[in-house]
Structure formats: C-alpha cells, structure tokens
C-alpha positions as CSV (number, residue, x, y, z in Angstrom):
1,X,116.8,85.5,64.5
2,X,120.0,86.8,66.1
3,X,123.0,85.2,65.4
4,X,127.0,85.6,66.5
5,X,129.0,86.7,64.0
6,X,132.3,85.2,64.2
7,X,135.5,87.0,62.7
8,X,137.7,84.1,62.1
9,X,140.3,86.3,60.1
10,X,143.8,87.8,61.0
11,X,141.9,91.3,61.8
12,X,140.5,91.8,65.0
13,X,137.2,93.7,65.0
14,X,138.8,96.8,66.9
15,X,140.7,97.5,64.5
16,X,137.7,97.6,61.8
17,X,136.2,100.3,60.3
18,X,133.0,101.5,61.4
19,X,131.0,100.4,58.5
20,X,132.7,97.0,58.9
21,X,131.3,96.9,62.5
22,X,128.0,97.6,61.2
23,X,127.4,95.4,58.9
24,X,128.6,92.4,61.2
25,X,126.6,93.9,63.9
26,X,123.6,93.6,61.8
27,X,123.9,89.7,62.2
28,X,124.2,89.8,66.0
29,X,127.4,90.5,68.7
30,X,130.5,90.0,67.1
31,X,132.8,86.7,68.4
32,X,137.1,87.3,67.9
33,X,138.4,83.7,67.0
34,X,142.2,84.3,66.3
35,X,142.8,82.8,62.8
36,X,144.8,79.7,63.1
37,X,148.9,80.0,62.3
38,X,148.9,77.8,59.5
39,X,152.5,76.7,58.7
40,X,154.0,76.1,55.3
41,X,155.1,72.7,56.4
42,X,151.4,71.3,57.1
43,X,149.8,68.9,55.2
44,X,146.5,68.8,53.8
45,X,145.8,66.1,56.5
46,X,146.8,68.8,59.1
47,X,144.6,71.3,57.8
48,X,141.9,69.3,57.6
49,X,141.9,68.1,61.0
50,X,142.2,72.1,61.7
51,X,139.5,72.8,60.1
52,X,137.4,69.9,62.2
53,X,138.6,71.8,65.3
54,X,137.5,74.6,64.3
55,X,134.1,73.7,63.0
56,X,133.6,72.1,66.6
57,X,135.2,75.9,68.2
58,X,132.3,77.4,66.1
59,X,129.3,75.4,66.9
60,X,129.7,76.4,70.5
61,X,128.8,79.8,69.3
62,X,125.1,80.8,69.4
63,X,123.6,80.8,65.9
64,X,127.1,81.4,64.1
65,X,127.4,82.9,61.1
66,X,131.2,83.0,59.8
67,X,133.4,85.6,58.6
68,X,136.7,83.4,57.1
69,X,139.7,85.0,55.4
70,X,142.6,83.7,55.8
71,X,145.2,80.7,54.3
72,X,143.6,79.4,51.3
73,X,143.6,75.5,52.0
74,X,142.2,75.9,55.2
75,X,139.7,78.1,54.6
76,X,137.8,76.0,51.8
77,X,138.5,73.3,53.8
78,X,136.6,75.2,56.6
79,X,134.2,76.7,54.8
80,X,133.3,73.1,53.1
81,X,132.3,71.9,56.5
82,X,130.7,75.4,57.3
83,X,128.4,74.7,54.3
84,X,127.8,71.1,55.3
85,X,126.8,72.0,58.7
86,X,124.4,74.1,57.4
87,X,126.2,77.6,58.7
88,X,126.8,80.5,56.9
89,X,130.0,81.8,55.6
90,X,131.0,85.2,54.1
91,X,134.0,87.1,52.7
92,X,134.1,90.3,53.3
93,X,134.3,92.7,50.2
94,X,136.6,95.7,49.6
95,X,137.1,98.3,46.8
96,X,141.2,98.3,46.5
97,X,142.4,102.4,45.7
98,X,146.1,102.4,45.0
99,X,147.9,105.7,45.4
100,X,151.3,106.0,43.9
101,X,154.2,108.7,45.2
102,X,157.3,109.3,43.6
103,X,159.9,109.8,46.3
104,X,162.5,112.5,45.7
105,X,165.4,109.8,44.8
106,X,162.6,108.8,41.9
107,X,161.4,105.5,43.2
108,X,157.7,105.3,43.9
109,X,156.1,104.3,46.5
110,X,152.4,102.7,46.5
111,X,150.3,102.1,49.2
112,X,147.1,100.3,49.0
113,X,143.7,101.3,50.7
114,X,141.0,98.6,51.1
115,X,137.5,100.3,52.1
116,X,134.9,98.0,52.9
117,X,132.0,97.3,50.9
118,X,130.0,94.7,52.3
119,X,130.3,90.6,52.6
120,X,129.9,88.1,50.3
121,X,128.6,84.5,50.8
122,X,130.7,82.0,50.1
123,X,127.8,79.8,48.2
C-alpha cells in the first residue's frame, strides 16, 4: 500500500540528503508541512489544541505516515494522537561525527555532522 510520507519537521525535503529522500520515498510521495512555530509563552492547552489541528491537517493526506521532529511538548502531544488514530509516526535517525579545529588564536572550533541512518517508529 502506498502511502504519503509527511515531513512535519523544520527541514524541508530539498534540502535532504539523498539517502534521506530515499528512504521516505520508499513509503510513497513526500508531503512538506511547515512545522508549527511553537512559542515559549504557549501553554500545554495551546499545544494541545495544535496538535488537534494538526492531526486534522494530516488526515487529509492519503495514507499518511509521519515524520515529526520538532518542539518536544508538541510533538508527543502529536504523536499521542498519531498513535491513537492509528497512523504511523517516525523519527528519523542520525549518526552525529563531531570534528574539532583549533583556530590560530587557540580556540577551537566544532562543527557537527548528522548523516542519516534510517527512521525510527515512535512505538
């Protein structure tokens, strides 16, 4: 069965690597929906309405499986519902490299590189 897999994350799929396009490609077309700005002010009351919304946003999408990263709260909240309405949810799963440069004045510098190495179900 084909489904749309829905990137509800801060990443847009363009800017994915090609094994991350893959892999979600392997559940059916992939489906952009902008992660929600979530602001510190909100209340749990807020994010769970936002999370309804969303749940209702997802279910218009064919056979949705969803891809959720984002602000904590809201995501379990989310993915709560997700697992209620009987639709899958997954994380996706990196192997973090860290490469360290000390800078001519003697500070170092590290930059982080996240390579992709599958997704993860939520339950």
């Amino acid at each position: 069965m084909n489904h749309s897999f829905v990137n509800l994350t801060n990443h847009p799929s363009v800017r994915w690597s090609d094994a991350q396009r893959r892999a979600a490609l392997e559940y059916g077309p992939i489906r952009d929906l902008p992660f929600p700005a979530i602001s510190e002010r909100d209340m749990l009351e807020d994010l769970s309405r936002l999370a309804a919304d969303y749940l209702e946003k997802i279910k218009a999408f064919e056979n949705p499986v969803v891809l959720i990263q984002g602000e904590a709260v809201f995501s379990y909240r989310l993915v709560r519902l997700l697992e209620q309405a009987g639709i899958p949810a997954l994380a996706a799963v990196s192997r973090r490299q860290v490469q360290e440069t000390v800078l001519p004045d003697g500070t170092t510098q590290k930059t982080a590189y996240f390579v992709f190495e599958g997704f993860r179900l939520y339950w």
